[in-house]
C-alpha positions as CSV (number, residue, x, y, z in Angstrom):
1,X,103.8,102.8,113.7
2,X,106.3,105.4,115.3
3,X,107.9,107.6,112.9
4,X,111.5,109.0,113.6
5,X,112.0,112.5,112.6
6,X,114.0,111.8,109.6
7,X,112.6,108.4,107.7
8,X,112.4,107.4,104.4
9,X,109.2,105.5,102.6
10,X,110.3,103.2,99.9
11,X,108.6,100.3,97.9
12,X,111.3,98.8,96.5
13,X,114.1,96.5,98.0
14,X,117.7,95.9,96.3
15,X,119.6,92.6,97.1
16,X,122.5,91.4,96.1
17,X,122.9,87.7,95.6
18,X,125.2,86.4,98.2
19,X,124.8,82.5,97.1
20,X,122.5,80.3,94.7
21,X,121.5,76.4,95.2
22,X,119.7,74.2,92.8
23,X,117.8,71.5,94.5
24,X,116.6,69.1,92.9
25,X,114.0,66.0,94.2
26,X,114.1,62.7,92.5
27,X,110.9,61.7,94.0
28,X,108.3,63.8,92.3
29,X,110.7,65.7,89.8
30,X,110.6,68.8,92.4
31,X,113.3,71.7,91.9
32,X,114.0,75.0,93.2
33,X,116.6,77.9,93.7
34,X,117.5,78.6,97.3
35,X,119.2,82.2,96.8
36,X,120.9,84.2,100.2
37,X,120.6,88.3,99.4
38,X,122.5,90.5,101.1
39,X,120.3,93.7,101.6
40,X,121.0,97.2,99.5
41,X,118.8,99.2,100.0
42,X,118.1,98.5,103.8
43,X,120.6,98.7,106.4
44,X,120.8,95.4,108.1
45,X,119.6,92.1,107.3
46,X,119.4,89.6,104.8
47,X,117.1,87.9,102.5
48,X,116.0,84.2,102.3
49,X,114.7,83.5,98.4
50,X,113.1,80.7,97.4
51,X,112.1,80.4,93.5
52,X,110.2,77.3,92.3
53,X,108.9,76.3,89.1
54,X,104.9,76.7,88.9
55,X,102.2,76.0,86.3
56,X,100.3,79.7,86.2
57,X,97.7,81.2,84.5
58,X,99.5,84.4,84.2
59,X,102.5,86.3,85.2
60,X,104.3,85.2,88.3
61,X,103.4,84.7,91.6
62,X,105.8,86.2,94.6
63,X,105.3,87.2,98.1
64,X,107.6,88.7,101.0
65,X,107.1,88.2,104.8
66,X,109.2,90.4,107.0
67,X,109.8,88.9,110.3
68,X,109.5,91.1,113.1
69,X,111.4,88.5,115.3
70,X,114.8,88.7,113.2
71,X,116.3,90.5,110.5
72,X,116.2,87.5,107.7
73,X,113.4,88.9,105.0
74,X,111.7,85.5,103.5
75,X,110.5,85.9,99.9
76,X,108.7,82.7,98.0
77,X,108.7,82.7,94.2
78,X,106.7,80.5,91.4
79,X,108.1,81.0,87.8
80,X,106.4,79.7,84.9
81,X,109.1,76.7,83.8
82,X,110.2,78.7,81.0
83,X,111.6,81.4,83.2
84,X,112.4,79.4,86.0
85,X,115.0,77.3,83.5
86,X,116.2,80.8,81.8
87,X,117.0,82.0,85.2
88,X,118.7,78.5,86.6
89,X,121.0,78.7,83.6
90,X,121.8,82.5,83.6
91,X,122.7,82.3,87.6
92,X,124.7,79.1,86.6
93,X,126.6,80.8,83.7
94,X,128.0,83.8,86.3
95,X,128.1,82.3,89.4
96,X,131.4,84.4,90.4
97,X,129.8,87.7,89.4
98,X,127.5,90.0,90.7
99,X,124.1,89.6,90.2
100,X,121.1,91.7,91.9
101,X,117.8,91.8,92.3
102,X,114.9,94.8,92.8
103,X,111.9,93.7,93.5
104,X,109.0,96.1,93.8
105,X,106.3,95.7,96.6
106,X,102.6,96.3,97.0
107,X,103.4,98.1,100.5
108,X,105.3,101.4,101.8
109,X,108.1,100.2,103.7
110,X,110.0,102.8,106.3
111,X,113.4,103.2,107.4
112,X,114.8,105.3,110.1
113,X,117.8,107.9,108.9
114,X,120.3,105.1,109.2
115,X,118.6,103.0,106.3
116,X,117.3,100.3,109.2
117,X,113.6,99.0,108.8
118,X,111.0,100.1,111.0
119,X,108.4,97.7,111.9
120,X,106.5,96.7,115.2
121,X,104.9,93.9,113.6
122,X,105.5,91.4,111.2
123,X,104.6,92.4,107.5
124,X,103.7,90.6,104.6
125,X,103.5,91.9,101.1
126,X,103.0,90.9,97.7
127,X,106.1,91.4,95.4
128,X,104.0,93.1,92.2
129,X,107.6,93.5,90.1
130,X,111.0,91.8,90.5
131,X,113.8,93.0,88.1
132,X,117.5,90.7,87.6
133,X,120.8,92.7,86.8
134,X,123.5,90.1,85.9
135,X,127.3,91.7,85.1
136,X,128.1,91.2,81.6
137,X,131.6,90.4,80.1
């Protein structure tokens, strides 16, 4: 990787959630949240979320891939149900007011002195924390 001489290593990523879509499948009772981030803490790009309901032993599971193609990061999600439902109804409560999300990765990510990613390949990383703020009355 070529490091500029000023660059920044971080591990976390704040979004912004730019819009939110339930789907839901009549055919085999399939649902999930389709959310569109707009990036914080990097420069340029965007984020692609897609959280579904999952039957897990424990925890979550979450993973990232960064194209190295395009500047839309792609991040798949399985909540247990409970969560999954908690977080369905919170984003439908305040649709018209700011929500964000950090989420916390398993690799060192590096951006040039004008916030933009550095990568020459694409990346993939496991999302190992992912934290909601939702704006309050």
């Amino acid at each position: 990787m070529i490091k500029p001489k000023f660059f920044e290593s971080i591990n976390e990523i704040e979004m912004r959630v730019h819009s939110a879509e339930q789907q839901i499948q009549s055919i085999g009772n399939a649902e999930r949240l389709i959310l569109k981030l707009s990036l914080i803490t990097i420069a340029r790009g965007s984020c692609s979320m897609v959280i579904s309901p999952g039957h897990l032993k424990k925890g979550y599971s979450a993973k990232l891939h960064i194209p190295s193609d395009r500047n839309v990061i792609e991040a798949v999600l399985t909540l247990p149900q409970e969560h999954f439902d908690k977080l369905t109804k919170r984003m439908s409560l305040i649709a018209d007011r700011a929500v964000t999300a950090k989420i916390t990765l398993d690799k060192t990510l590096v951006l040039d002195h004008q916030g933009c990613l550095i990568i020459e390949d694409s990346t993939d990383a496991l999302i190992t924390d992912l934290v909601w703020t939702f704006s309050l009355k």
